[in-house]
TIZAVO-609400 format. One record per atom (N, C-alpha, C, CB): residue in three letters; x, y negated, z. Coordinates in pm, whole numbers, padded with zeros to 5 digits, always signed. Glycine has a CB too. Example, Ala and Ser with C-alpha at 12.3 -4.5 7.8 and 13.67 -1.06 7.14 Angstrom:
BEGIN
Ala+01319+00569+00780;Ala+01230+00450+00780;Ala+01320+00330+00780;Ala+01131+00447+00905;Ser+01285+00225+00708;Ser+01367+00106+00714;Ser+01290-00003+00787;Ser+01408+00060+00572;
// end
This chain:
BEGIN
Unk-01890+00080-01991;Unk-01809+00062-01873;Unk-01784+00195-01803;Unk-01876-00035-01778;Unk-01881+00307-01820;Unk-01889+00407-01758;Unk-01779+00512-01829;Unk-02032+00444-01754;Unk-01767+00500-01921;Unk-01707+00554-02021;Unk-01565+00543-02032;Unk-01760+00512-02122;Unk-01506+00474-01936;Unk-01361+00428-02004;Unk-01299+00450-01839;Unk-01348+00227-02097;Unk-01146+00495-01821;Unk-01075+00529-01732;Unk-01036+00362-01647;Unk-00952+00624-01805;Unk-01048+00388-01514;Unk-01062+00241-01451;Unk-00977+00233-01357;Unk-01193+00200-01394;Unk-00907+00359-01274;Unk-00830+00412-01166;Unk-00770+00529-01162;Unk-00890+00413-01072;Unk-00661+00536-01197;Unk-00586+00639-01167;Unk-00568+00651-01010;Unk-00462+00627-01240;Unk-00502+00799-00956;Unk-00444+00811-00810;Unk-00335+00942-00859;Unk-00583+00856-00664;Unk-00192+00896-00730;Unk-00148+00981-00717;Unk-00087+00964-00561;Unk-00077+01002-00829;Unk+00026+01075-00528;Unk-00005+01001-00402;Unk+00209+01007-00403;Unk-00142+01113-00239;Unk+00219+00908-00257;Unk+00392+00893-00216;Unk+00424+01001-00188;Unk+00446+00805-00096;Unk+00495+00986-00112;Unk+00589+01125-00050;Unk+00529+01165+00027;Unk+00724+01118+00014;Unk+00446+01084+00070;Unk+00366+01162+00256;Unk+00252+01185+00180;Unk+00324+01035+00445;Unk+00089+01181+00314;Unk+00008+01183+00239;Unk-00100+01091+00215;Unk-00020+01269+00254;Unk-00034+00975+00131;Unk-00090+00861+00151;Unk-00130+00850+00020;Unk-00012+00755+00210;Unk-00241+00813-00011;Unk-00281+00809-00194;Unk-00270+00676-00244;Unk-00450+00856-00239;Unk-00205+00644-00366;Unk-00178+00553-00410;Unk-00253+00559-00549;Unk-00048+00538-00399;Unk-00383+00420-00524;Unk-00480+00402-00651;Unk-00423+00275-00748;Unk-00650+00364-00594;Unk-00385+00338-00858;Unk-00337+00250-00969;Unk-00496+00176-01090;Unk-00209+00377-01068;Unk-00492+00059-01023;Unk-00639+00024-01111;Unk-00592-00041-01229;Unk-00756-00086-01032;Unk-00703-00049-01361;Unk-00653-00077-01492;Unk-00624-00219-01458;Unk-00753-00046-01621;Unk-00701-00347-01398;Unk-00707-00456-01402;Unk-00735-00515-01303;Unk-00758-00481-01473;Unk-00733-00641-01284;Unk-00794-00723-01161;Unk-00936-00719-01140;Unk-00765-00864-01172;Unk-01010-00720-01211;Unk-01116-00661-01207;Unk-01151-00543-01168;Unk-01147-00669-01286;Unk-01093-00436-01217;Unk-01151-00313-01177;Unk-01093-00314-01017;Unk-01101-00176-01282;Unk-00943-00331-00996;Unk-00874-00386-00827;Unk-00998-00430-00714;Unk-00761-00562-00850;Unk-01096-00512-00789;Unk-01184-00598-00694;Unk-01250-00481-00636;Unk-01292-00717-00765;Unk-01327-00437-00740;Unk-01382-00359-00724;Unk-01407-00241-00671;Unk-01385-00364-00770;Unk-01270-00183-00681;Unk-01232-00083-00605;Unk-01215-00102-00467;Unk-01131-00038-00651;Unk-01151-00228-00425;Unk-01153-00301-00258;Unk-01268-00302-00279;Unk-01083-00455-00200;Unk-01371-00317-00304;Unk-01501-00347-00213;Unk-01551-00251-00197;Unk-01602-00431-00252;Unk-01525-00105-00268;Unk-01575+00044-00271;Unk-01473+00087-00140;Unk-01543+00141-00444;Unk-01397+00057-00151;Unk-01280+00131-00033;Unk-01340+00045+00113;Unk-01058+00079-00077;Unk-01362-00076+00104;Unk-01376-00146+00232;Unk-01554-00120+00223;Unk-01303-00334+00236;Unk-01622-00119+00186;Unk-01796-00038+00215;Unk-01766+00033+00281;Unk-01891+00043+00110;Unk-01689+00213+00242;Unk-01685+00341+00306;Unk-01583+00315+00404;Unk-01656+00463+00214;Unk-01472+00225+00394;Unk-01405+00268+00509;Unk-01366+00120+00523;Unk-01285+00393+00500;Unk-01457+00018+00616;Unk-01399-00081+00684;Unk-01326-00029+00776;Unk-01478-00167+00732;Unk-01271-00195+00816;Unk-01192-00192+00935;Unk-01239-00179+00998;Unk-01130-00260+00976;Unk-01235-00182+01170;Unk-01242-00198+01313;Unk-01331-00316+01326;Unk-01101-00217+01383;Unk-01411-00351+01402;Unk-01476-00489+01427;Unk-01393-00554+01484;Unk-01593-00498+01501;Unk-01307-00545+01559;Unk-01180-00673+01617;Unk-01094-00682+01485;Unk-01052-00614+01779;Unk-01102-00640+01426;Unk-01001-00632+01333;Unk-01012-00738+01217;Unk-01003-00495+01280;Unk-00876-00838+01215;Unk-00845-00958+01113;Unk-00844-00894+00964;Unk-00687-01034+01148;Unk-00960-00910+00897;Unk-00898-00893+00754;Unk-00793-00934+00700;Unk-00959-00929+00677;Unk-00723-01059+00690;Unk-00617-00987+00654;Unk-00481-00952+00712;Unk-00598-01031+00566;Unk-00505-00884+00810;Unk-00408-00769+00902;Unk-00426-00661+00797;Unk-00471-00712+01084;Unk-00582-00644+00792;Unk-00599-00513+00730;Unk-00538-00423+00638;Unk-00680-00519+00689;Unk-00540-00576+00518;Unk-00476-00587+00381;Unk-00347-00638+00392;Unk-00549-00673+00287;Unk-00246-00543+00336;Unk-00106-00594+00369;Unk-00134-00661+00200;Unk+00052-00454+00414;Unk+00011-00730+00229;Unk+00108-00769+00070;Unk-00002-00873+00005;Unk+00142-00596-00068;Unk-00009-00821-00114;Unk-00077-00905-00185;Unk-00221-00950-00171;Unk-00063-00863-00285;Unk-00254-01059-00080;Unk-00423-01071-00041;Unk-00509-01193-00123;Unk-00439-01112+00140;Unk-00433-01209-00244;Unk-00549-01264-00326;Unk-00635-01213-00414;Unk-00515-01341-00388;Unk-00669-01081-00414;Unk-00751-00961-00445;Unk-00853-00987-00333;Unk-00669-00808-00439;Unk-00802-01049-00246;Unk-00965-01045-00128;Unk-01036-01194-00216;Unk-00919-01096+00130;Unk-00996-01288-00255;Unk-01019-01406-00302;Unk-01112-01330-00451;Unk-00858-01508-00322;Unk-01038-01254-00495;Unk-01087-01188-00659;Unk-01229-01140-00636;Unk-00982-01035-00724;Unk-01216-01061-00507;Unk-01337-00970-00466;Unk-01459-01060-00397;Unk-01282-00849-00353;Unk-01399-01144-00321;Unk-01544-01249-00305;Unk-01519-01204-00111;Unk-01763-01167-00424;Unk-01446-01218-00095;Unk-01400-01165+00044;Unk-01303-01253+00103;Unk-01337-01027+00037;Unk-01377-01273+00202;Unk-01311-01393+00312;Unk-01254-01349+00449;Unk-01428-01500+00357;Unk-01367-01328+00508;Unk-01375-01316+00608;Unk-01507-01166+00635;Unk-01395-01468+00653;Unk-01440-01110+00795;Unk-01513-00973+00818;Unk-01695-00998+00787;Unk-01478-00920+01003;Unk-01747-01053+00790;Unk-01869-01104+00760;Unk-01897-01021+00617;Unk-01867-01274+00753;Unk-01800-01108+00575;Unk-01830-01033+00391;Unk-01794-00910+00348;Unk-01753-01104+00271;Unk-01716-00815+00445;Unk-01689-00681+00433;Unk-01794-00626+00517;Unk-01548-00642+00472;Unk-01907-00674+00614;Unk-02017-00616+00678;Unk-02150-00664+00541;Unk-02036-00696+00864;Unk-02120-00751+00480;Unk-02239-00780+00390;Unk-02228-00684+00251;Unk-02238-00950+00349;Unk-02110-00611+00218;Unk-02084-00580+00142;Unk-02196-00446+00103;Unk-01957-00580+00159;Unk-02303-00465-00078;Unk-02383-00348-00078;Unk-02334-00263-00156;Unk-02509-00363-00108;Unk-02411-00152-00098;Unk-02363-00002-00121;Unk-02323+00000-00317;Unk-02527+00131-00063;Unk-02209+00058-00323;Unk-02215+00064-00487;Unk-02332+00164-00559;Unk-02063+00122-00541;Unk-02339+00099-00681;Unk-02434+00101-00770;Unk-02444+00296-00780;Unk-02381-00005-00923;Unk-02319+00359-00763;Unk-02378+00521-00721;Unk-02445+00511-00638;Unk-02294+00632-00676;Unk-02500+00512-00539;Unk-02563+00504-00418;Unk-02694+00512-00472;Unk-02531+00382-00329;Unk-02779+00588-00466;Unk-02918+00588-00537;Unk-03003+00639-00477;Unk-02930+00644-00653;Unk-03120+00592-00427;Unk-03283+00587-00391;Unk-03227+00553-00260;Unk-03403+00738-00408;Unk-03173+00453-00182;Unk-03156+00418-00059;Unk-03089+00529+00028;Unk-03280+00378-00012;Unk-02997+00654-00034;Unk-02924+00765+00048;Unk-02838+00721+00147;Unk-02844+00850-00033;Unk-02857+00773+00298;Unk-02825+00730+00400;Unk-02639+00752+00376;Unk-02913+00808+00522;Unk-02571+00669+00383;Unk-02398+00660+00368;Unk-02325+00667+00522;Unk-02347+00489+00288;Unk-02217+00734+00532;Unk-02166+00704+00665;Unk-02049+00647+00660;Unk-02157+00810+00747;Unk-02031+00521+00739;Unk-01901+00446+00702;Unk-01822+00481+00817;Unk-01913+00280+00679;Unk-01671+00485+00744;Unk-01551+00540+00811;Unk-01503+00434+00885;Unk-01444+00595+00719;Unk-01570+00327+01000;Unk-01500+00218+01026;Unk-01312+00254+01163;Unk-01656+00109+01101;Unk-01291+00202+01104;Unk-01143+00226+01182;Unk-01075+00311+01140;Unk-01140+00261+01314;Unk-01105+00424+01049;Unk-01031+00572+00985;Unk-00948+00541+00878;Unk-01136+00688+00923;Unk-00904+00432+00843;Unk-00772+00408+00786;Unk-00713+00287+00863;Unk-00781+00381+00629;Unk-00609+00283+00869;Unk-00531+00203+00932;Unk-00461+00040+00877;Unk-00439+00295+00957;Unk-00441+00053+00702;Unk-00419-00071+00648;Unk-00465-00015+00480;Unk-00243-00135+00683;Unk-00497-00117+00454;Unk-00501-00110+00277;Unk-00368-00205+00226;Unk-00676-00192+00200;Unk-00297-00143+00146;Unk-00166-00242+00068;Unk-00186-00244-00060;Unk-00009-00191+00078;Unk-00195-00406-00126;Unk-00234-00416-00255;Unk-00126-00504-00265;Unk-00380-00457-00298;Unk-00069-00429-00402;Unk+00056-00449-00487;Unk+00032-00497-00635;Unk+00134-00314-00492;Unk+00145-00540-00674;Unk+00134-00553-00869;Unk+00270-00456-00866;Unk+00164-00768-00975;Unk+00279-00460-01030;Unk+00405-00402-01037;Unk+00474-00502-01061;Unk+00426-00301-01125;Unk+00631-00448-01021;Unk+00738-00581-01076;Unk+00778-00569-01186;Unk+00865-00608-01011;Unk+00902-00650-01195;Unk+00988-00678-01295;Unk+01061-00549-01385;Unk+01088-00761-01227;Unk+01035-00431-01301;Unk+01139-00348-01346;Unk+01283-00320-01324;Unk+01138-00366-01435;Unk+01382-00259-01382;Unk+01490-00261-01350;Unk+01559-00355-01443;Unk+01533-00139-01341;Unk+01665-00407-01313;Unk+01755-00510-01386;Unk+01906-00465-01419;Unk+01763-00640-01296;Unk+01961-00535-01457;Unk+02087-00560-01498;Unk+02149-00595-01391;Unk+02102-00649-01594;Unk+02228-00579-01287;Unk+02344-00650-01224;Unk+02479-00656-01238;Unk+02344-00628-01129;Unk+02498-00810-01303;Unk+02649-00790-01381;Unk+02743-00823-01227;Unk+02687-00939-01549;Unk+02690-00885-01151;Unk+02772-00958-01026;Unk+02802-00823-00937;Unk+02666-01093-00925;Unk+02885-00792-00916;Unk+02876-00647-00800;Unk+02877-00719-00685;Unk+03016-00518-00794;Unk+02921-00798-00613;Unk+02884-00794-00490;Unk+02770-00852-00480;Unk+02967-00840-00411;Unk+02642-00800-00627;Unk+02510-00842-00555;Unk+02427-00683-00587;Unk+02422-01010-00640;Unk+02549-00584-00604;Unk+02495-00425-00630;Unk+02484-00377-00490;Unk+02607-00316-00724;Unk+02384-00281-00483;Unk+02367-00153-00357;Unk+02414-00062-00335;Unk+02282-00093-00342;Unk+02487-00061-00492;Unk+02583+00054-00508;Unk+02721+00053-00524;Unk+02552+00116-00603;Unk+02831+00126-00487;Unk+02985+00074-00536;Unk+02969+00137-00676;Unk+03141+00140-00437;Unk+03017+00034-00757;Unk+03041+00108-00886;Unk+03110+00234-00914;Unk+03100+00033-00958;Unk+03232+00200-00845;Unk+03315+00353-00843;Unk+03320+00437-00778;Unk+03417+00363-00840;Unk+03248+00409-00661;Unk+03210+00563-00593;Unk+03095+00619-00640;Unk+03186+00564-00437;Unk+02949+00557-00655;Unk+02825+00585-00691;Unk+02729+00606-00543;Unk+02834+00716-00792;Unk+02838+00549-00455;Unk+02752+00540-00335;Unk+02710+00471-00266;Unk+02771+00577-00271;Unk+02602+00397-00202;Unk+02540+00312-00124;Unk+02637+00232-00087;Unk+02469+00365-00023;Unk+02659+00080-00054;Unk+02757+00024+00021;Unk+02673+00015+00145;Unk+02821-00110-00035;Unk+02765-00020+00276;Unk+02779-00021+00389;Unk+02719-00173+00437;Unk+02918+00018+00415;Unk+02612-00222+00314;Unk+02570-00327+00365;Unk+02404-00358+00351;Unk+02653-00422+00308;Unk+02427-00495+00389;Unk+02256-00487+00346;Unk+02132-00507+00431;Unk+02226-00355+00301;Unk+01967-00552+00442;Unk+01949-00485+00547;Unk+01890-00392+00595;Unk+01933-00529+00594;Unk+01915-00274+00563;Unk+01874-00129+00595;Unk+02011-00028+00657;Unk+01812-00061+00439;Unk+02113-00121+00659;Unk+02259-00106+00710;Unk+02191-00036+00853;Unk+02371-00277+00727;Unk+02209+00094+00852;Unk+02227+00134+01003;Unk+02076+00212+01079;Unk+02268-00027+01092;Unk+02012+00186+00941;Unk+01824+00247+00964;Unk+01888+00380+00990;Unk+01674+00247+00795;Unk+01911+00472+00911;Unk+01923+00604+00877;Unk+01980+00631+01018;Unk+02014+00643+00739;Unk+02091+00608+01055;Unk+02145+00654+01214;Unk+02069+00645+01351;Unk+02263+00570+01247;Unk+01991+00478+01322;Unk+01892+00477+01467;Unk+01795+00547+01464;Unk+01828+00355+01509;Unk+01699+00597+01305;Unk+01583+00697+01300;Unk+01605+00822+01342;Unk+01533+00714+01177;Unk+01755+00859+01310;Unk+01822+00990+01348;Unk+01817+00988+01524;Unk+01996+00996+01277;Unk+01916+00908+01594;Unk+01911+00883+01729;Unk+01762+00875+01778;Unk+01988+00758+01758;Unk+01678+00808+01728;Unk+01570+00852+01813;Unk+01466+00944+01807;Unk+01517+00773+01835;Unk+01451+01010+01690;Unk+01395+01099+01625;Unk+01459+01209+01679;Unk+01399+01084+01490;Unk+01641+01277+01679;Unk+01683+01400+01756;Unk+01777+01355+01866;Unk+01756+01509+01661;Unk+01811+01264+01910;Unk+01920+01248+02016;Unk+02019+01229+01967;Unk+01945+01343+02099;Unk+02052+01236+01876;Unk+02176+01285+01779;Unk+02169+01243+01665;Unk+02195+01422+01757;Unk+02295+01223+01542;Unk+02260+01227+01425;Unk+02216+01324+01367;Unk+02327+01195+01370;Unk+02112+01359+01268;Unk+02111+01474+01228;Unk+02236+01529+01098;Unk+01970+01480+01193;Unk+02256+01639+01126;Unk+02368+01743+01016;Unk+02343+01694+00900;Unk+02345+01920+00999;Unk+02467+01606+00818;Unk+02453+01639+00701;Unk+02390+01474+00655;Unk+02358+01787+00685;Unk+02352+01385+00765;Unk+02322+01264+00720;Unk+02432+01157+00749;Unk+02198+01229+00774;Unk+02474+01074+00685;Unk+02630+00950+00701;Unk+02507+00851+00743;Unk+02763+00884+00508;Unk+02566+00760+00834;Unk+02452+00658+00880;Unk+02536+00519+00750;Unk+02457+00611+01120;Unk+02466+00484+00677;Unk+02541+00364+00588;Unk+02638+00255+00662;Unk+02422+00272+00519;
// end
């Protein structure tokens, strides 16, 4: 078990790290290593915590905050070494699958894109994000951005 690759990481655009686990199993596992060192908040609803997909708390044996305070130290942890937990120092955990992949869209008015321009259509709903982030972010649009 020790022997074989179980979690990859890389991270998004910001600096947020994104852990790719081999299986549902190893997934569990890794939530219960991530929520040991860094629970939530004590007011805090598990699953607030955990966005998206929360039947990984069901996989892991996790219900309720009780069972993220009962949770023991992983099996590194050796001769009783005092651990310091990060409670409140992350803000949400998001557990995903991957999808479907890319599709085919033969219907265009169910595309994001105009076929013949190659540019975003003017619809949708993210219609109009880009201009209000701009407006409140500089006062202004910023140079060089079209609000969709």
């Amino acid at each position: 078990m020790y022997n074989m690759l179980h979690v990859a990481y890389t991270y998004d655009a910001g600096p947020n790290a994104v852990l790719i686990a081999r299986n549902r199993t190893a997934a569990s596992l890794l939530l219960k290593r991530l929520l040991f060192y860094f629970p939530p908040s004590p007011d805090t609803e598990l699953t607030s915590y955990l966005l998206g997909d929360k039947s990984i708390l069901e996989a892991a044996g996790l219900q309720t905050m009780k069972d993220v305070e009962n949770l023991q130290a992983p099996p590194e942890i050796k001769g009783g070494i005092s651990v310091d937990k990060n409670s409140g120092s992350v803000s949400y955990f998001i557990c995903t699958r991957p999808g479907r992949g890319p599709t085919l869209v033969v219907d265009e008015d169910q595309a994001l894109i105009d076929p013949r321009t190659g540019i975003p259509k003017k619809t949708g709903p993210y219609f109009g994000c880009f201009d209000e982030f701009a407006r409140q972010s500089h006062g202004s649009l910023v140079d060089g951005i079209d609000c969709l």
